[in-house]
PDB file with one MODEL, atoms N, CA, C and O in Angstrom:
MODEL        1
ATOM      1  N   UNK A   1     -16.177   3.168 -22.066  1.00  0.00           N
ATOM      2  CA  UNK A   1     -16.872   4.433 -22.108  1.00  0.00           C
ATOM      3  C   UNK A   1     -16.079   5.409 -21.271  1.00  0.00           C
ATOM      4  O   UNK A   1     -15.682   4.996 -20.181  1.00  0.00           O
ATOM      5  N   UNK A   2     -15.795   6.641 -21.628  1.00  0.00           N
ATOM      6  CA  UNK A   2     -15.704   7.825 -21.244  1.00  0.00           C
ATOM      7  C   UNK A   2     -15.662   8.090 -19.395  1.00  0.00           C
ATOM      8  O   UNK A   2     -16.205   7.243 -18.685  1.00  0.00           O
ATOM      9  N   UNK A   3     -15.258   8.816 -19.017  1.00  0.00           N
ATOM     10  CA  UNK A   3     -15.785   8.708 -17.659  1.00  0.00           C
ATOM     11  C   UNK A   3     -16.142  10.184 -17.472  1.00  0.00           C
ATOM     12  O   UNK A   3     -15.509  10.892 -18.255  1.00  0.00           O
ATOM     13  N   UNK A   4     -17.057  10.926 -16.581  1.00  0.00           N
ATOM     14  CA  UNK A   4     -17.336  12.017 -16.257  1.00  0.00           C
ATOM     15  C   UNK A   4     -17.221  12.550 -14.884  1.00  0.00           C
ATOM     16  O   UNK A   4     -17.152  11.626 -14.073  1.00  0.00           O
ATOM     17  N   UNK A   5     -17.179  13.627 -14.387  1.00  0.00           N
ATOM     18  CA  UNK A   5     -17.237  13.973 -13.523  1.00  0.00           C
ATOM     19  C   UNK A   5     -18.464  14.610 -12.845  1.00  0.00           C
ATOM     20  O   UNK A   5     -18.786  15.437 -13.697  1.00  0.00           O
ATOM     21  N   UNK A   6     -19.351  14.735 -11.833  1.00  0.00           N
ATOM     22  CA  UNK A   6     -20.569  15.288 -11.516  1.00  0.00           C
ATOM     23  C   UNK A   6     -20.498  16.652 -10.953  1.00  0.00           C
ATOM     24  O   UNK A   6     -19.556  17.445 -10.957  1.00  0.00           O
ATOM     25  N   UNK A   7     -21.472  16.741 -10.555  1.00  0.00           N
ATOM     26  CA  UNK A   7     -21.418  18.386 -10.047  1.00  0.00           C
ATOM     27  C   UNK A   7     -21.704  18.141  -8.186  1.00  0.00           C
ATOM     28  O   UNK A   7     -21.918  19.075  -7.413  1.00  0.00           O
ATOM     29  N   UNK A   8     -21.609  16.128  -7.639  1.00  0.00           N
ATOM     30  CA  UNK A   8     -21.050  16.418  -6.318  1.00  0.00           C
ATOM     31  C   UNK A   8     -19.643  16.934  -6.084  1.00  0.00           C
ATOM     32  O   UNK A   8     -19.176  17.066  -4.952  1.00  0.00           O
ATOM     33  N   UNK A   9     -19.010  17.209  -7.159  1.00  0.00           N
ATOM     34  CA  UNK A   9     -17.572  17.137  -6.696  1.00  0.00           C
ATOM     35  C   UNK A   9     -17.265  18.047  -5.627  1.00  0.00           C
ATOM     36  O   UNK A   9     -18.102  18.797  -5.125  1.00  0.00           O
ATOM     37  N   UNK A  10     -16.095  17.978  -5.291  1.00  0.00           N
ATOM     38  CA  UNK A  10     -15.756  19.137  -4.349  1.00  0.00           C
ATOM     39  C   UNK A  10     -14.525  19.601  -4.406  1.00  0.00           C
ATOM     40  O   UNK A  10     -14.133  20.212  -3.411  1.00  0.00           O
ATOM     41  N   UNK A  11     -13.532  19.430  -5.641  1.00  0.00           N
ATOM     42  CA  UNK A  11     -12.871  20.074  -6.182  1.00  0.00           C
ATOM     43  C   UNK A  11     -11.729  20.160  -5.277  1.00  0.00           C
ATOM     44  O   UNK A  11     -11.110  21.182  -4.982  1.00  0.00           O
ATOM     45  N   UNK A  12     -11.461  18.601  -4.747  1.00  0.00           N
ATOM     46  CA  UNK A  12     -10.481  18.229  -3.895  1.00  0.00           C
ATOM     47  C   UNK A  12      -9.132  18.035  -4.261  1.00  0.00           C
ATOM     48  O   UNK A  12      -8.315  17.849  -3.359  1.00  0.00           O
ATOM     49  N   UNK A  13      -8.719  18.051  -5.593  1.00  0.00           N
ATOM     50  CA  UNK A  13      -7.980  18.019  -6.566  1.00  0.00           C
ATOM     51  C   UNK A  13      -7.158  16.636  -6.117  1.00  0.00           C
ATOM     52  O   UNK A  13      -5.992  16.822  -5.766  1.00  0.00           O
ATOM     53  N   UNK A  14      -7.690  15.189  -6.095  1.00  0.00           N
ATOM     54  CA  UNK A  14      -6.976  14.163  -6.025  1.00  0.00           C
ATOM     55  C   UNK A  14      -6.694  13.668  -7.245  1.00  0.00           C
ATOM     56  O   UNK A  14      -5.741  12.929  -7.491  1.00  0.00           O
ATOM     57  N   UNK A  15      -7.553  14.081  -8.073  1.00  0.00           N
ATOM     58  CA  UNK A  15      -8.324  12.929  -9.261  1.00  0.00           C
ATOM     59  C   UNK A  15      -7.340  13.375 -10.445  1.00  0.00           C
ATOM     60  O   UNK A  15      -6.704  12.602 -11.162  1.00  0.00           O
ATOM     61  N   UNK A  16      -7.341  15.147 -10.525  1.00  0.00           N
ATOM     62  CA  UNK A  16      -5.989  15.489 -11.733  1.00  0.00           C
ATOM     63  C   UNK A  16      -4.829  14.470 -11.811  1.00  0.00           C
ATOM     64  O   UNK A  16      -4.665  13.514 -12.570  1.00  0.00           O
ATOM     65  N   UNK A  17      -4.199  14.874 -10.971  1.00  0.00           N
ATOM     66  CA  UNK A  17      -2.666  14.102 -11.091  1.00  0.00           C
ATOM     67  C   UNK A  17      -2.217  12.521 -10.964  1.00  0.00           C
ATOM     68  O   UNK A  17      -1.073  12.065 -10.927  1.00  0.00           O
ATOM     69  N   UNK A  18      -3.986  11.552 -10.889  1.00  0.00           N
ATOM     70  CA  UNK A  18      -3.719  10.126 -10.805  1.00  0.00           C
ATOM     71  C   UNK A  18      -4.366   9.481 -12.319  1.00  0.00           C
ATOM     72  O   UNK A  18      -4.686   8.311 -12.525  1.00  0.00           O
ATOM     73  N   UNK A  19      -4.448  10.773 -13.386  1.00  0.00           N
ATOM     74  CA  UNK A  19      -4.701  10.309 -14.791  1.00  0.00           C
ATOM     75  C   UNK A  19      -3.483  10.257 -15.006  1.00  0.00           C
ATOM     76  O   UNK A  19      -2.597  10.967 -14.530  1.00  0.00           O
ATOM     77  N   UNK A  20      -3.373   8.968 -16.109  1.00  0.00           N
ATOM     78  CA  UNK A  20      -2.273   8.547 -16.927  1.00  0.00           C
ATOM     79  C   UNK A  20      -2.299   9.430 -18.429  1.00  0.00           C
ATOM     80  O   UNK A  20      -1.303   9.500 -19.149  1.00  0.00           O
ATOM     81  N   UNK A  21      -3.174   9.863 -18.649  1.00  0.00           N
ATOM     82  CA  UNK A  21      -3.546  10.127 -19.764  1.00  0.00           C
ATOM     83  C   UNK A  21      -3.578  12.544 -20.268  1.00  0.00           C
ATOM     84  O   UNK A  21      -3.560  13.219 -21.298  1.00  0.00           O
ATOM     85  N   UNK A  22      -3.639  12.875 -18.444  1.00  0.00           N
ATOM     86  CA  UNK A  22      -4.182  13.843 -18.412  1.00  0.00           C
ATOM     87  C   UNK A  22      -5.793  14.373 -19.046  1.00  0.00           C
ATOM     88  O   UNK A  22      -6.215  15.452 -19.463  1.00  0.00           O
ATOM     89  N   UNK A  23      -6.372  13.058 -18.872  1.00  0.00           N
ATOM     90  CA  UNK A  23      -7.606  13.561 -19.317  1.00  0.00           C
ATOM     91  C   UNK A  23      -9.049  14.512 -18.564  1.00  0.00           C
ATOM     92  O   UNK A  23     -10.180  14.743 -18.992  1.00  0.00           O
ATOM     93  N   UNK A  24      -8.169  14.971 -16.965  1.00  0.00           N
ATOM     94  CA  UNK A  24      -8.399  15.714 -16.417  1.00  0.00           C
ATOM     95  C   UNK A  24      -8.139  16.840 -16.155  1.00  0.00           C
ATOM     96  O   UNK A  24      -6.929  16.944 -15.955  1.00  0.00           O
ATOM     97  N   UNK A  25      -8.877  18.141 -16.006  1.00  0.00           N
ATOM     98  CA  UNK A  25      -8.985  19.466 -15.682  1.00  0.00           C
ATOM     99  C   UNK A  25      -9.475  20.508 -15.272  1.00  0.00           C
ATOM    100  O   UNK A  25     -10.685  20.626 -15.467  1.00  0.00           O
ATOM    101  N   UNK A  26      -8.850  21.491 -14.659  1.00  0.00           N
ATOM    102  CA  UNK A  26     -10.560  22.138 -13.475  1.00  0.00           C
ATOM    103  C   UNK A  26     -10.918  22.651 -14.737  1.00  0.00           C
ATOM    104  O   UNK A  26     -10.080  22.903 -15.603  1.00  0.00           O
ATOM    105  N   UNK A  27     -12.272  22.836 -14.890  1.00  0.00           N
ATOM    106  CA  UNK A  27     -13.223  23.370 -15.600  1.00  0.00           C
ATOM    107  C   UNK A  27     -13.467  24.392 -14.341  1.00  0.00           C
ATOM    108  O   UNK A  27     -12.931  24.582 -13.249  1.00  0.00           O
ATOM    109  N   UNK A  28     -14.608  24.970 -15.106  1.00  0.00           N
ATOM    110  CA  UNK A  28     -15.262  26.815 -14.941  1.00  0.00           C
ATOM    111  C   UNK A  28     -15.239  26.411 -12.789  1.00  0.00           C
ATOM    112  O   UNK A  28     -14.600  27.004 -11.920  1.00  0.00           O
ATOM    113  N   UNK A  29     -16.171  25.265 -12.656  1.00  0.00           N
ATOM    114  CA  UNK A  29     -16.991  24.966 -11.479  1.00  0.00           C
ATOM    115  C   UNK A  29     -16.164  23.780 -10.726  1.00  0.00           C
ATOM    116  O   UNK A  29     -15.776  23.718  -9.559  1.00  0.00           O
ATOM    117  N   UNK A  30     -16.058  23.046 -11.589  1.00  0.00           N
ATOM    118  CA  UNK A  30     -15.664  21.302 -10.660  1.00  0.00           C
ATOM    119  C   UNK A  30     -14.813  21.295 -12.322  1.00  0.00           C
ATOM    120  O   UNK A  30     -14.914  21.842 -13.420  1.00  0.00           O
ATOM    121  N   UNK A  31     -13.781  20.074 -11.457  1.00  0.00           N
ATOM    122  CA  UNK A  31     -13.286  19.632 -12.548  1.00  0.00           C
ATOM    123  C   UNK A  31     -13.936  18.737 -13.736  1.00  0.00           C
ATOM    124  O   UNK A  31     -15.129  18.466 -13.602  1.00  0.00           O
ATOM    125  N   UNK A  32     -13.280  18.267 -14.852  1.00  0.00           N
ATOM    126  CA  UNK A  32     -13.597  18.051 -16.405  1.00  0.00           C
ATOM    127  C   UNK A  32     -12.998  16.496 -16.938  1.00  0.00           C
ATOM    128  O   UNK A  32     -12.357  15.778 -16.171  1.00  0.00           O
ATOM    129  N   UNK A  33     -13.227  16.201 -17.997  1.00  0.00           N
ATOM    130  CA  UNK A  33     -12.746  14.618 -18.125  1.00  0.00           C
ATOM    131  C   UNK A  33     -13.016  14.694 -19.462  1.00  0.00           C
ATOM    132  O   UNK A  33     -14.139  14.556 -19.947  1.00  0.00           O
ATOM    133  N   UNK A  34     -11.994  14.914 -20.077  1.00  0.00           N
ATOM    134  CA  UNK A  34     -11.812  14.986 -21.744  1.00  0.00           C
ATOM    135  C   UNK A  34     -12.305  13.631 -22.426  1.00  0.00           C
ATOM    136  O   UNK A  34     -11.616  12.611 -22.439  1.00  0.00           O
ATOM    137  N   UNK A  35     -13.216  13.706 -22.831  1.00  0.00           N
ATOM    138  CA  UNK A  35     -13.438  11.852 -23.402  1.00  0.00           C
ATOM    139  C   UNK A  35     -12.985  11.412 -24.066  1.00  0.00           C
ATOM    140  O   UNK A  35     -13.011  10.192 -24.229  1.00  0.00           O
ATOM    141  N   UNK A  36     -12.151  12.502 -24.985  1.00  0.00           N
ATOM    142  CA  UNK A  36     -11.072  11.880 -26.307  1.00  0.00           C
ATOM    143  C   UNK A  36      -9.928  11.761 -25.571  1.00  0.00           C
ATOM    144  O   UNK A  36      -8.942  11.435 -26.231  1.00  0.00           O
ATOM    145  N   UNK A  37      -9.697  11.994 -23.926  1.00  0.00           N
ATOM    146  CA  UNK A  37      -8.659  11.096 -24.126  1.00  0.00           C
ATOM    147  C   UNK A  37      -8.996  10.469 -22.661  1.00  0.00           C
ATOM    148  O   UNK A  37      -8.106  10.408 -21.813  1.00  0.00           O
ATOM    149  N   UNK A  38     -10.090  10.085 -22.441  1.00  0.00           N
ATOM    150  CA  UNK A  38     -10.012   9.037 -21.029  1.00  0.00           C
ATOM    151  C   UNK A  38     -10.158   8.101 -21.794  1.00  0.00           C
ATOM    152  O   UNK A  38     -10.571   8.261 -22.943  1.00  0.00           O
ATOM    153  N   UNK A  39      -9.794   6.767 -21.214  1.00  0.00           N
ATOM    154  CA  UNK A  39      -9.485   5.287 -21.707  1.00  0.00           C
ATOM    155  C   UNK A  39     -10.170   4.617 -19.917  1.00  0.00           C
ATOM    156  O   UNK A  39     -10.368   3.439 -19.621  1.00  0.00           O
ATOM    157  N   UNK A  40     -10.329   5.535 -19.260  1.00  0.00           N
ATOM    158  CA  UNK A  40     -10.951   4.666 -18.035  1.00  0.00           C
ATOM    159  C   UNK A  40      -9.689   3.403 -17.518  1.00  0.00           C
ATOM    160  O   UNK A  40      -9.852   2.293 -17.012  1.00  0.00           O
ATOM    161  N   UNK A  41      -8.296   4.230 -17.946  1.00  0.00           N
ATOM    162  CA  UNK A  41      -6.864   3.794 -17.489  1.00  0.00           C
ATOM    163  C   UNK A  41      -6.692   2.181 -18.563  1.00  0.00           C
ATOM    164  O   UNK A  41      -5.690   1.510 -18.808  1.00  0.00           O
ATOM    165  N   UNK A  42      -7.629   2.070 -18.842  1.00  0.00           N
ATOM    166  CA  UNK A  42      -7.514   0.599 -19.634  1.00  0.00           C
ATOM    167  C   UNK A  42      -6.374   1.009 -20.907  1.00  0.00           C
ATOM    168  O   UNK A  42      -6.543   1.789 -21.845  1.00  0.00           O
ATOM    169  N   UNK A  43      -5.023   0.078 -20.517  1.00  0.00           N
ATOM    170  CA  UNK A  43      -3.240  -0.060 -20.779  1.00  0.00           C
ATOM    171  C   UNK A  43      -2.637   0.572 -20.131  1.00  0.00           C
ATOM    172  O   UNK A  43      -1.448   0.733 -20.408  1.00  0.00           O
ATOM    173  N   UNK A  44      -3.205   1.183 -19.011  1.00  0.00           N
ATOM    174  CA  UNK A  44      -2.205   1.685 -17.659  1.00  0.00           C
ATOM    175  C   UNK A  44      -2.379   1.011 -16.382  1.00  0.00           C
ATOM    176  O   UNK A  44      -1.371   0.748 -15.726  1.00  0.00           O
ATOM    177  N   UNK A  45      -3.746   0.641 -15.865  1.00  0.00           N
ATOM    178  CA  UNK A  45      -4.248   0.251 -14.730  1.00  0.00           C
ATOM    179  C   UNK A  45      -5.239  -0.995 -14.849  1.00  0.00           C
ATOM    180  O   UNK A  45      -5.381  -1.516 -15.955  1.00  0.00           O
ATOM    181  N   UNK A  46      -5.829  -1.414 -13.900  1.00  0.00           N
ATOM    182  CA  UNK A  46      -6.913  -2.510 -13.842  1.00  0.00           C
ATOM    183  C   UNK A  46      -8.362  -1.738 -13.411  1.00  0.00           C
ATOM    184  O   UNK A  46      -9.501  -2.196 -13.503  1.00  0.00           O
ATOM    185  N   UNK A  47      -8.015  -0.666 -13.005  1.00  0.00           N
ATOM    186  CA  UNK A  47      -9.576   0.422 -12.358  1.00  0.00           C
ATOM    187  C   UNK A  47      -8.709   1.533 -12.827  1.00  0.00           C
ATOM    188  O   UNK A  47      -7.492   1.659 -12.692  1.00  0.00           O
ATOM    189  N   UNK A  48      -9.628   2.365 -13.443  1.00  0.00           N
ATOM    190  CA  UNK A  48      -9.751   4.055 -12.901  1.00  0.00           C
ATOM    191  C   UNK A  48      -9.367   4.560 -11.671  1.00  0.00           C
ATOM    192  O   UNK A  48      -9.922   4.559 -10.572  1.00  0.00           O
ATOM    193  N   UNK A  49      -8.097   5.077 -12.149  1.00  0.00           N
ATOM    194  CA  UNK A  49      -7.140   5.800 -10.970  1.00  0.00           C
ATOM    195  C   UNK A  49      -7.953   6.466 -10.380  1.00  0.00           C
ATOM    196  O   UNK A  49      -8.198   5.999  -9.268  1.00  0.00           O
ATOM    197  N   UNK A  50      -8.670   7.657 -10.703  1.00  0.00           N
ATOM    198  CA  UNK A  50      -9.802   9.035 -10.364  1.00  0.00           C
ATOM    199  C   UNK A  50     -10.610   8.512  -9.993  1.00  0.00           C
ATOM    200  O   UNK A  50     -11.144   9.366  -9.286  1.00  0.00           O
ATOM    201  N   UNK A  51     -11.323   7.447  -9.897  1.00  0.00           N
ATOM    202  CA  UNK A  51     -12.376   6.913  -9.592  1.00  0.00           C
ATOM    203  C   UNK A  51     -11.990   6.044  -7.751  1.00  0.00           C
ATOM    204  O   UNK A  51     -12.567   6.219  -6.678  1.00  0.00           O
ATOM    205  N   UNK A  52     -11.164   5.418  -8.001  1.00  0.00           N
ATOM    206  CA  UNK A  52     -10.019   4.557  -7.145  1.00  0.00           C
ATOM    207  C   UNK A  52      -9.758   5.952  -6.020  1.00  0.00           C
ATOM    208  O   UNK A  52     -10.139   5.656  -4.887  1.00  0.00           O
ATOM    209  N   UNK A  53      -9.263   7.200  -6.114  1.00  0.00           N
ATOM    210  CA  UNK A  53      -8.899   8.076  -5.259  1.00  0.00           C
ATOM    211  C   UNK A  53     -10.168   9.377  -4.665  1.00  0.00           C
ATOM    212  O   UNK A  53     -10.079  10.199  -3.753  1.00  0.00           O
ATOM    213  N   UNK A  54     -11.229   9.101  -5.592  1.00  0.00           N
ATOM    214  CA  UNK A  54     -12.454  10.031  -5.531  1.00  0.00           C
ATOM    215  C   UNK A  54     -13.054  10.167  -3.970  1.00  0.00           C
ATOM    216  O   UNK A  54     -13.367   9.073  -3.501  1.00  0.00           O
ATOM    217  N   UNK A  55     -13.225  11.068  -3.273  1.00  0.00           N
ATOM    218  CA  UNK A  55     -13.474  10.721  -1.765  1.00  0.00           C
ATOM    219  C   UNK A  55     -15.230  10.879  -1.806  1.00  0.00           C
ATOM    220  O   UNK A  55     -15.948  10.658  -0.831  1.00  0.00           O
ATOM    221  N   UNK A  56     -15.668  11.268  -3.029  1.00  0.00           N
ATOM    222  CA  UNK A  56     -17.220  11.315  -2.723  1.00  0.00           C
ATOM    223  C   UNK A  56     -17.485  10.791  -4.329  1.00  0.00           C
ATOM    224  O   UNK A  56     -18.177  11.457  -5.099  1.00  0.00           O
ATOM    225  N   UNK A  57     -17.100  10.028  -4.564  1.00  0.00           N
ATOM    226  CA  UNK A  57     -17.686   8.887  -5.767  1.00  0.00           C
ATOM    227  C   UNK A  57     -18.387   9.760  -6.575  1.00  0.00           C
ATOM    228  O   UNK A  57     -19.389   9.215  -7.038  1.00  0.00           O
ATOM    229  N   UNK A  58     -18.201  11.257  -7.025  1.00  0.00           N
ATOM    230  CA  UNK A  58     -18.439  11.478  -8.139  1.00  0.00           C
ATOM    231  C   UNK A  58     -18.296  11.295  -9.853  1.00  0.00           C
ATOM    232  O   UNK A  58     -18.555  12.191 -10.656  1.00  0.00           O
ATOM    233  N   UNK A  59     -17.839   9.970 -10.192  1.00  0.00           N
ATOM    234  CA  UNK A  59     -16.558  10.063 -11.546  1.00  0.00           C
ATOM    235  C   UNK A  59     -17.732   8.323 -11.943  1.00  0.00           C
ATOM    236  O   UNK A  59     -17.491   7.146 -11.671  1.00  0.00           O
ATOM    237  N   UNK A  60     -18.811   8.897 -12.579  1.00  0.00           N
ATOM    238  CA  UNK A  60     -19.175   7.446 -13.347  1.00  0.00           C
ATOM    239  C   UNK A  60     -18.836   7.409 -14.503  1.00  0.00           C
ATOM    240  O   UNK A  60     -17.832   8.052 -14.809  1.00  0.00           O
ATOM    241  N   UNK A  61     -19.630   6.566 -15.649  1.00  0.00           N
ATOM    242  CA  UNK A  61     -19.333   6.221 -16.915  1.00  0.00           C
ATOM    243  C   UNK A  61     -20.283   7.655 -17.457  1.00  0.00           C
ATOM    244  O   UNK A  61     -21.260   8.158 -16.901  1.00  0.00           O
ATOM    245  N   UNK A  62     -19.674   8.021 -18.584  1.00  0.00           N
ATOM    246  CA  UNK A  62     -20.131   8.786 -19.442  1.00  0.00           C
ATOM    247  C   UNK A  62     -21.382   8.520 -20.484  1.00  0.00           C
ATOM    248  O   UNK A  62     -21.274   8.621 -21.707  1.00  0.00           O
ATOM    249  N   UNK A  63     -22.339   8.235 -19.925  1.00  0.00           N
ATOM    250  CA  UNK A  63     -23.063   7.945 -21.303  1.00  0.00           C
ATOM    251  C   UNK A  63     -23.456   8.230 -22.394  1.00  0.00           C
ATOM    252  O   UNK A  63     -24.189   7.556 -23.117  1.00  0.00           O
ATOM    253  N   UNK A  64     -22.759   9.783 -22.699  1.00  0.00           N
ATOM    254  CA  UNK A  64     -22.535   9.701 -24.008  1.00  0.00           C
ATOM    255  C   UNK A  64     -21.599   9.561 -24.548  1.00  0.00           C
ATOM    256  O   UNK A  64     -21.213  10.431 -25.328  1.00  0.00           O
ATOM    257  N   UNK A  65     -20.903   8.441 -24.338  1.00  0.00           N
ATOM    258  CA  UNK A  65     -19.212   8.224 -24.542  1.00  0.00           C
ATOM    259  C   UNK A  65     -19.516   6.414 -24.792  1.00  0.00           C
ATOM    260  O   UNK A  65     -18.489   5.794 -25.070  1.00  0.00           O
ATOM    261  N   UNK A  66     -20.439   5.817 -24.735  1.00  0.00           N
ATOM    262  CA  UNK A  66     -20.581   4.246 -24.555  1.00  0.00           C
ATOM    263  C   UNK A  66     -19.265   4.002 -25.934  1.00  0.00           C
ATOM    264  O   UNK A  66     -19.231   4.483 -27.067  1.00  0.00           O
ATOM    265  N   UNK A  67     -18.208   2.968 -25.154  1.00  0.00           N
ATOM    266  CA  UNK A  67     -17.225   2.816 -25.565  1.00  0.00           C
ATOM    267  C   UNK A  67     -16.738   1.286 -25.215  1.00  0.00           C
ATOM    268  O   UNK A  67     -17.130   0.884 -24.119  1.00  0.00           O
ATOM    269  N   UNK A  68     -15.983   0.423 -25.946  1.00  0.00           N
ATOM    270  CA  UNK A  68     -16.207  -1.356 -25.445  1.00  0.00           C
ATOM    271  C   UNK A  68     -14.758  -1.082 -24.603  1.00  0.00           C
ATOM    272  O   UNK A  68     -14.080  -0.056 -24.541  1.00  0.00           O
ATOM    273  N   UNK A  69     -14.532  -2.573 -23.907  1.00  0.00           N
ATOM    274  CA  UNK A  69     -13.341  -2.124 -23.552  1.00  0.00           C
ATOM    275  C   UNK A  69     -11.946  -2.293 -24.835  1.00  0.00           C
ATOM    276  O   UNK A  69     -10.771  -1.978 -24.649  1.00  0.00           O
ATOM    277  N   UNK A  70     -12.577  -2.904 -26.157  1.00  0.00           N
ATOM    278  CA  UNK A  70     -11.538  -2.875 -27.106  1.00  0.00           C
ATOM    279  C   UNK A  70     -11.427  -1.714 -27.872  1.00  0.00           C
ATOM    280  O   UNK A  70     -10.414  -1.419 -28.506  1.00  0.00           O
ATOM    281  N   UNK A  71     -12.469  -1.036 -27.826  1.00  0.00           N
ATOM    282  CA  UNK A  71     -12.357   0.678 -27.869  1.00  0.00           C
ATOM    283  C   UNK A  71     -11.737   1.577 -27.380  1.00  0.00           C
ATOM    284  O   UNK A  71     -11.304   2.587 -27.934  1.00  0.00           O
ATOM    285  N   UNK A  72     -11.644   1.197 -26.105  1.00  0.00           N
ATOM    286  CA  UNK A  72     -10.647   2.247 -25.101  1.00  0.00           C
ATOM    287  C   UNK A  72      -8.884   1.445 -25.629  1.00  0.00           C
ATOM    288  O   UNK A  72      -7.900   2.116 -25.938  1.00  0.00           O
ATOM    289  N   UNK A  73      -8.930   0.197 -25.598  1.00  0.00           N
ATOM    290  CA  UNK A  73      -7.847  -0.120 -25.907  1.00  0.00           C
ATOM    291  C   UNK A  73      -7.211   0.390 -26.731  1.00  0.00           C
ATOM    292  O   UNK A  73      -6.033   0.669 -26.512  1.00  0.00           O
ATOM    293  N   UNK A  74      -7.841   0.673 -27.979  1.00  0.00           N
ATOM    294  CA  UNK A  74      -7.723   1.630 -29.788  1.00  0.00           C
ATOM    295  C   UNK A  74      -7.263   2.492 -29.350  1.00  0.00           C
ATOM    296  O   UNK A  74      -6.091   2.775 -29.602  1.00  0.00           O
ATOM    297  N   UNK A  75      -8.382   3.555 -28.155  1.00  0.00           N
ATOM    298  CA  UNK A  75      -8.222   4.614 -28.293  1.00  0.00           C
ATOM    299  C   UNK A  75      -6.960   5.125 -26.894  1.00  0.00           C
ATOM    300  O   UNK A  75      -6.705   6.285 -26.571  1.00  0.00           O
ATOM    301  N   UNK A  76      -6.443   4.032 -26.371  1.00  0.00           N
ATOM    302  CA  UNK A  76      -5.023   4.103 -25.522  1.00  0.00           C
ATOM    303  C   UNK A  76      -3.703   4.065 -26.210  1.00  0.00           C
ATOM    304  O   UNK A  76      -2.712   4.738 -25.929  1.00  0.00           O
ATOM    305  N   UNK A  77      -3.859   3.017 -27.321  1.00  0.00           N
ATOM    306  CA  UNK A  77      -2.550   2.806 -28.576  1.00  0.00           C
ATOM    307  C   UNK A  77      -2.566   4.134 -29.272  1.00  0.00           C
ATOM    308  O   UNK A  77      -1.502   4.701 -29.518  1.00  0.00           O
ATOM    309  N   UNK A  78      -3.764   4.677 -29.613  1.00  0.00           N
ATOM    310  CA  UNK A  78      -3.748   5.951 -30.513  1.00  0.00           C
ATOM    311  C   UNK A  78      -3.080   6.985 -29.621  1.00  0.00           C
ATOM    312  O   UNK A  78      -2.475   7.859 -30.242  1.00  0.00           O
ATOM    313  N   UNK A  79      -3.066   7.050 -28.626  1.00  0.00           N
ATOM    314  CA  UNK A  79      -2.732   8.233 -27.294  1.00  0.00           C
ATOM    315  C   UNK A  79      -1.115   8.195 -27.614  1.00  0.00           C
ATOM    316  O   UNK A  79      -0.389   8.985 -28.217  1.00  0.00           O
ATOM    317  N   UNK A  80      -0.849   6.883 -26.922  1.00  0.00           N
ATOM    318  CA  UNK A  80       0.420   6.473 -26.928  1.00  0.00           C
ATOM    319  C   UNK A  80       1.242   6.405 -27.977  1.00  0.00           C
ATOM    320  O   UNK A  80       2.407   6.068 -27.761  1.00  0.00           O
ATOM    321  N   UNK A  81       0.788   6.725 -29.408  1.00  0.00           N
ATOM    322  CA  UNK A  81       1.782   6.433 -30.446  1.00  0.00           C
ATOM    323  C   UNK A  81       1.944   8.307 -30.708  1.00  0.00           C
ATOM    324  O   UNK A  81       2.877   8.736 -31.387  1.00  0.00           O
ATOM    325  N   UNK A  82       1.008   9.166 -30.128  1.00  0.00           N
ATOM    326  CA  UNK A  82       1.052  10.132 -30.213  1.00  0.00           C
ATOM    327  C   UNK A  82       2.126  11.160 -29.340  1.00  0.00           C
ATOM    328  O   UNK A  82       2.460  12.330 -29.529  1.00  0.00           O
ATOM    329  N   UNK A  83       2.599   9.888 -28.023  1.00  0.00           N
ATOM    330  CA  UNK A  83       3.772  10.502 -27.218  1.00  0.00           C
ATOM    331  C   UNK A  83       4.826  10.166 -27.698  1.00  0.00           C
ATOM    332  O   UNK A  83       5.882  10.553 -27.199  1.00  0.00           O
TER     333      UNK A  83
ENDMDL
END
C-alpha cells in the first residue's frame, strides 16, 4: 500500500531526497506522496526510506492505496522499465 504523509509534518525536508522513486513533494502545506509511484521502497530497500528518516512519524500506510507486497513489486518493475 501507498504511503502518505499527515498533516503532523513539519516540513523538515528529510523524507524528499531518501525516495528511490521520487514519489515525494512539497505540496501547498506539508509535503505529498504520489501513490502511483510509492512502492513503500519494496526493490530498493527492506523499510521505507521516509518513514526510516521521519523525525515525528508522520508517513503511514495509505488506505486508500491497500496494495500486496506483490503489487508494489509490479508496480516497482513498471517504474523501472520506464527509466
Amino acid at each position: 500500500m501507498a504511503l502518505m504523509i499527515t498533516d503532523e509534518c513539519i516540513n523538515c525536508d528529510v523524507c524528499e531526497p531518501e525516495c528511490p522513486n521520487q514519489a515525494i513533494s512539497p505540496g501547498v502545506e506539508i509535503y505529498e506522496i504520489n501513490p502511483d509511484l510509492c512502492t513503500e521502497c519494496v526493490g530498493h530497500f527492506d523499510n521505507p526510506q521516509c518513514v526510516e528518516v521521519c523525525p515525528v512519524e508522520c508517513i503511514p500506510n495509505n488506505p486508500d492505496y491497500p496494495e500486496t507486497p506483490d503489487q508494489l513489486m509490479l508496480k516497482y518493475e513498471k517504474l523501472m522499465a520506464l527509466r
